[in-house]
C-alpha positions in Angstrom: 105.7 6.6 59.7 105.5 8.9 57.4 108.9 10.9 57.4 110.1 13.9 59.7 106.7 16.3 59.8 107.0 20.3 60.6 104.1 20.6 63.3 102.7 23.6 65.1 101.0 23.0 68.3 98.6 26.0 68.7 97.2 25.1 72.4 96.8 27.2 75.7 96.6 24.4 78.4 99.9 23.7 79.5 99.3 20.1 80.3 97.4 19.5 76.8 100.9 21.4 75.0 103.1 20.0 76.8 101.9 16.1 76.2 101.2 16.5 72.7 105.1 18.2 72.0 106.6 15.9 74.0 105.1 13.0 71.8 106.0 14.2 69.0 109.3 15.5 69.9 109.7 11.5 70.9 108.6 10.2 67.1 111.7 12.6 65.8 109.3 15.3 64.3 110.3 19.2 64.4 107.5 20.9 66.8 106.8 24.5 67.8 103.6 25.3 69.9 102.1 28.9 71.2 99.4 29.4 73.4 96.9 32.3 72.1 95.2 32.4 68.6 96.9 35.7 67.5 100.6 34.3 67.5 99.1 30.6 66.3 97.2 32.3 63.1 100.9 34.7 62.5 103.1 31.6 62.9 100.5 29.1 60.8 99.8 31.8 58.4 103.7 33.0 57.8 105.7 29.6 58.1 105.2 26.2 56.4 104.2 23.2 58.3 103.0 19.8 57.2 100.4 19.4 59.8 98.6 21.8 62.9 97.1 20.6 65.9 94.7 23.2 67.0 92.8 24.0 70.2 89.4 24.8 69.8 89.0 27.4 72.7 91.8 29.7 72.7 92.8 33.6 74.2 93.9 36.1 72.6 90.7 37.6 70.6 91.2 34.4 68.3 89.3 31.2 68.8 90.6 28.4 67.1 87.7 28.7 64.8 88.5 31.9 63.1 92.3 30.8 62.7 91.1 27.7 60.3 88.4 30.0 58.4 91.2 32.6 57.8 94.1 30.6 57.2 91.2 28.7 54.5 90.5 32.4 52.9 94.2 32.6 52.3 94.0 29.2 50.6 96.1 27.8 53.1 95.5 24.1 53.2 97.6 22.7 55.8 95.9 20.0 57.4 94.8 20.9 60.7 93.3 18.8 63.4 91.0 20.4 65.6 91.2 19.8 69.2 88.5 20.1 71.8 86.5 19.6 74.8 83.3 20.4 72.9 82.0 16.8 71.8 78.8 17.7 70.6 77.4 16.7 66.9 77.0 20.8 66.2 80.7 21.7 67.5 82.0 18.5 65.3 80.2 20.2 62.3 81.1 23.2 62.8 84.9 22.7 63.1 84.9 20.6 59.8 82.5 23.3 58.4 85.6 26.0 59.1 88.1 24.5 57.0 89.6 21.5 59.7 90.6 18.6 58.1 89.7 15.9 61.3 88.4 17.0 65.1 89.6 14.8 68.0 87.7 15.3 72.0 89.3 15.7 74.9 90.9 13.4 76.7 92.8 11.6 74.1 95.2 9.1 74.1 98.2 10.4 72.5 98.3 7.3 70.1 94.8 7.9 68.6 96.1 11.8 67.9 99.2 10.5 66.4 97.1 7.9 64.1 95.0 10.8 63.0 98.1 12.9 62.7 99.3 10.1 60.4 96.3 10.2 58.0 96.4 13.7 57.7 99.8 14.1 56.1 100.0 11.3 54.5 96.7 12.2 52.4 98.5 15.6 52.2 101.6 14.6 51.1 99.9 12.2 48.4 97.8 16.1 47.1 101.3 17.7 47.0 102.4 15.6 43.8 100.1 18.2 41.8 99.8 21.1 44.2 102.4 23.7 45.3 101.6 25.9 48.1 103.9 29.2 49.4 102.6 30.9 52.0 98.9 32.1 50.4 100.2 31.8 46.9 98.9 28.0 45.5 99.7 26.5 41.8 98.1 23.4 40.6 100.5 21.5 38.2 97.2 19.3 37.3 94.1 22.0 36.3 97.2 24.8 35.7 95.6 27.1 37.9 97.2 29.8 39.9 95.8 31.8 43.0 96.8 33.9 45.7 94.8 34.7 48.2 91.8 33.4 45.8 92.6 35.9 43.5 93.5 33.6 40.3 96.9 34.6 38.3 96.7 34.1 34.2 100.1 32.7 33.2 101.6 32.0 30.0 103.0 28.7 29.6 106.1 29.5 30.2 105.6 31.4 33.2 103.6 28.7 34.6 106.8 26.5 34.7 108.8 29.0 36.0 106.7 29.9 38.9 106.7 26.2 39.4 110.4 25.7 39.7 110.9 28.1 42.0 108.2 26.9 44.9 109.6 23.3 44.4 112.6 25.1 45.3 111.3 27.8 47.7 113.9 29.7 50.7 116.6 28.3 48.4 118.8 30.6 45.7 118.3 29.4 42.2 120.9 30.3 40.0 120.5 31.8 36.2 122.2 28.1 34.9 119.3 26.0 36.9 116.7 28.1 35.5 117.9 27.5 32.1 118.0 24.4 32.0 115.1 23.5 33.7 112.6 26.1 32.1 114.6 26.9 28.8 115.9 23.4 28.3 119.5 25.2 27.7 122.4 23.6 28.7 124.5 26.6 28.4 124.4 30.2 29.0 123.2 32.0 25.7 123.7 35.9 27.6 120.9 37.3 27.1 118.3 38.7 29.4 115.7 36.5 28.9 115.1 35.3 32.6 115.3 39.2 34.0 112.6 39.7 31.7 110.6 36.7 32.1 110.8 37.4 36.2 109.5 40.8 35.7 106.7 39.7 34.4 106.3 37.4 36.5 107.1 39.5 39.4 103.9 41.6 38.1 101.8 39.1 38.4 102.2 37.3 41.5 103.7 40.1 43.9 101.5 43.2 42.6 99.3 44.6 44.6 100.1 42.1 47.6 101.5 43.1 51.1 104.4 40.5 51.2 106.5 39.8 47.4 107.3 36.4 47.4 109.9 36.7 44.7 113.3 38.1 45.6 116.7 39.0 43.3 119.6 37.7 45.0 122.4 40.2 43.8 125.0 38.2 41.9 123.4 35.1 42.6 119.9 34.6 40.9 116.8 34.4 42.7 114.7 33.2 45.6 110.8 32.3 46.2 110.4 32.9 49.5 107.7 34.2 52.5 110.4 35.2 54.8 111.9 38.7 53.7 114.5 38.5 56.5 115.7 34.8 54.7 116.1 36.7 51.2 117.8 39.1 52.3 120.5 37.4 54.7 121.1 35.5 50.9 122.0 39.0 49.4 124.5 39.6 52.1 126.1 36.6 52.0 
């Protein structure tokens, strides 16, 4: 086993959803499912998961075909198993061709999705020691590159580590203290507004010109990288 996994079922047979959730749900793993491709591409798209199991045929406008080639434009590489009861050589192909990361027939046994399932995040979870991924904004701690949305992001050294810290730490507040000592190497508070400017910049870079900013002031108590605007902003209240 390879620890407690965030999966989204995306699946419009009832039967098919129902089996695969309740397996999971009975290995201790956190599952959501929805049953048309336009809410399974807003919810896979939106939220962070460790692995998606995802029907081929699907209604709603959205086949499960055009979810994995758009959540792939976005750079979103969650590993996604395709399911389907297309077995030919072509349909195989063609659902690896579109970004999915393994493609399993129907029927199945729940134990041979589960194995593949397996695979799948543990060979992610092995990537994520020099990747970082938020929503459709991606850092390599390995090459030092920075995209969003494939559009790559030039950042100075010291940005880099910045933008680092806070997607190991996203949808959690990071106070002016942690981000001096872990980006400044200062132990104490030298008042100055070196992080405020430092953000800004950053700020400029990663959240111009983008629908959804990623990085949030937290009046009074630092700052947040986060997908979820309604997350920040319950912080500020608080």
């Amino acid at each position: 086993m390879t620890g407690v996994w965030r999966c989204l079922v995306i699946e419009d047979d009832v039967e098919t959803r129902r089996y695969i959730v309740a397996g999971l749900l009975e290995q201790a793993h956190d599952v959501a499912s929805c049953e048309d491709g336009v809410t399974g591409l807003q919810r896979s798209s939106q939220e962070s998961w460790d692995v998606i199991i995802l029907d081929r045929m699907l209604p709603n406008q959205m086949d499960g075909l055009s979810i994995l080639s758009t959540l792939r434009a976005q750079s979103n590489t969650t590993p996604v198993l395709v399911l389907s009861a297309l077995s030919d050589l072509d349909e195989r192909v063609k659902g690896l061709k579109a970004g999915g990361d393994d493609y399993l027939t129907k029927p199945f046994a729940f134990s041979e999705l589960y194995a593949r399932l397996e695979a799948l995040v543990r060979r992610s979870k092995s990537l994520e020691q020099t990747c970082l991924q938020v929503a459709d904004l991606r850092l390599d701690l390995g090459s030092g590159k920075v995209q969003r949305v494939q559009k790559d992001i030039v950042l100075k050294p010291r940005e880099f580590r910045l933008l680092a810290y806070l997607m190991r730490n996203a949808d959690q507040i990071v106070t002016r203290s942690m981000l001096l000592e872990a980006v400044w190497d200062y132990h104490f508070d030298p008042q100055t507004n070196v992080i405020d400017v430092q953000i800004s910049r950053l700020r400029s870079k990663v959240d111009h010109g983008f629908t959804t900013p990623l990085i949030h002031t937290i009046r009074g108590a630092g700052y947040m990288l986060s997908a979820n605007p309604e997350a920040a902003q319950a912080s500020t209240a608080e």
